[in-house]
C-alpha distance (Angstrom), angle and dihedral (degrees) to the residues before:
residue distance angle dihedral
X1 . . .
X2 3.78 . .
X3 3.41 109.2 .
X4 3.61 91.7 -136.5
X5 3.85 91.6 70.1
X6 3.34 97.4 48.8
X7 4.15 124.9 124.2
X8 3.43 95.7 -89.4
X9 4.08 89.9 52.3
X10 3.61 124.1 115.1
X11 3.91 110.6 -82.5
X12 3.87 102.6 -132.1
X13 4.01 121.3 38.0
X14 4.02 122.7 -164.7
X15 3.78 119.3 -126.0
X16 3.31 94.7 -105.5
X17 4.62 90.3 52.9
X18 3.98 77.5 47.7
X19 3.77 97.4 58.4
X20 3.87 85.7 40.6
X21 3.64 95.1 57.1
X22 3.99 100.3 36.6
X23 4.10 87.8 42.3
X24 3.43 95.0 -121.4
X25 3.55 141.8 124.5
X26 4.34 116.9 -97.1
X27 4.23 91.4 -119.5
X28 4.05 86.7 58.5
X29 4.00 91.5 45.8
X30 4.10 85.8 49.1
X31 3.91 80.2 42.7
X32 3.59 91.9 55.0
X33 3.95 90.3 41.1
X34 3.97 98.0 54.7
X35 3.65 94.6 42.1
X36 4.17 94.2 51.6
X37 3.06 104.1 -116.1
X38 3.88 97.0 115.4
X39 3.39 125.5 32.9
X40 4.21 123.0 -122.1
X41 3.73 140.3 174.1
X42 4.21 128.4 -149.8
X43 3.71 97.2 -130.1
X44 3.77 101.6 154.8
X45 4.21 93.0 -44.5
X46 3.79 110.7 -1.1
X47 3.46 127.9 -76.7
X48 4.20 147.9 -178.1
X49 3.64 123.0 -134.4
X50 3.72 124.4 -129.5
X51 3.78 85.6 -110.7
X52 3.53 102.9 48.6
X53 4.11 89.7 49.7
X54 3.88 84.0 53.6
X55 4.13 97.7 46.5
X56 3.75 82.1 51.2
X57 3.96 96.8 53.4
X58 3.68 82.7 42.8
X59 3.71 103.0 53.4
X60 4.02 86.0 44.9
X61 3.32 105.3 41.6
X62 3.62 110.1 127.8
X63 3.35 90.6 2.8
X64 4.37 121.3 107.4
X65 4.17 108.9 -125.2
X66 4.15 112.0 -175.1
X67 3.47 126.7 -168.8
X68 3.80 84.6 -118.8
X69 3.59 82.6 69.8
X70 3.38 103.2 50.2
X71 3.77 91.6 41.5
X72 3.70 88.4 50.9
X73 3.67 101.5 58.3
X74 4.46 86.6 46.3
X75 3.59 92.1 90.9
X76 4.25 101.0 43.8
C-alpha cells in the first residue's frame, strides 16, 4: 500500500493531496466527489479523509471506473 496512506498518515487530505495520491487531475477527484463515489467533508475548503480514500480503493479494487461513468450518473 502507499506508504503515504499508511496509519501513521495524516487524517484529512486536500483535493489537490487527493489527486496527487490517486494520479489524477483535481476536476476528476471533484468528479468523483459530486457523483458519490468518494466521500468528502467542507471543513474550511473541502477535504477527503484517509479512510474514505481507502473505502474507495476498496470498493474498486479490481473493478474498471471511467469518467463516462462518473459523468453518466452527474445528471440522475
Amino acid at each position: 500500500m502507499n506508504s503515504k496512506l499508511d496509519s501513521s498518515a495524516q487524517v484529512l487530505y486536500t483535493i489537490s493531496e487527493v489527486a496527487e495520491l490517486l494520479k489524477v487531475n483535481k476536476n476528476t477527484v471533484y468528479q468523483l466527489i459530486r457523483c458519490g463515489y468518494l466521500r468528502s467533508i467542507k471543513f474550511g475548503c473541502r477535504k477527503v479523509t484517509r479512510k474514505a480514500i481507502l473505502d474507495f480503493l476498496d470498493t474498486y479494487d479490481g473493478r474498471e471506473l471511467t469518467m463516462e461513468q462518473v459523468e453518466s450518473t452527474e445528471g440522475k
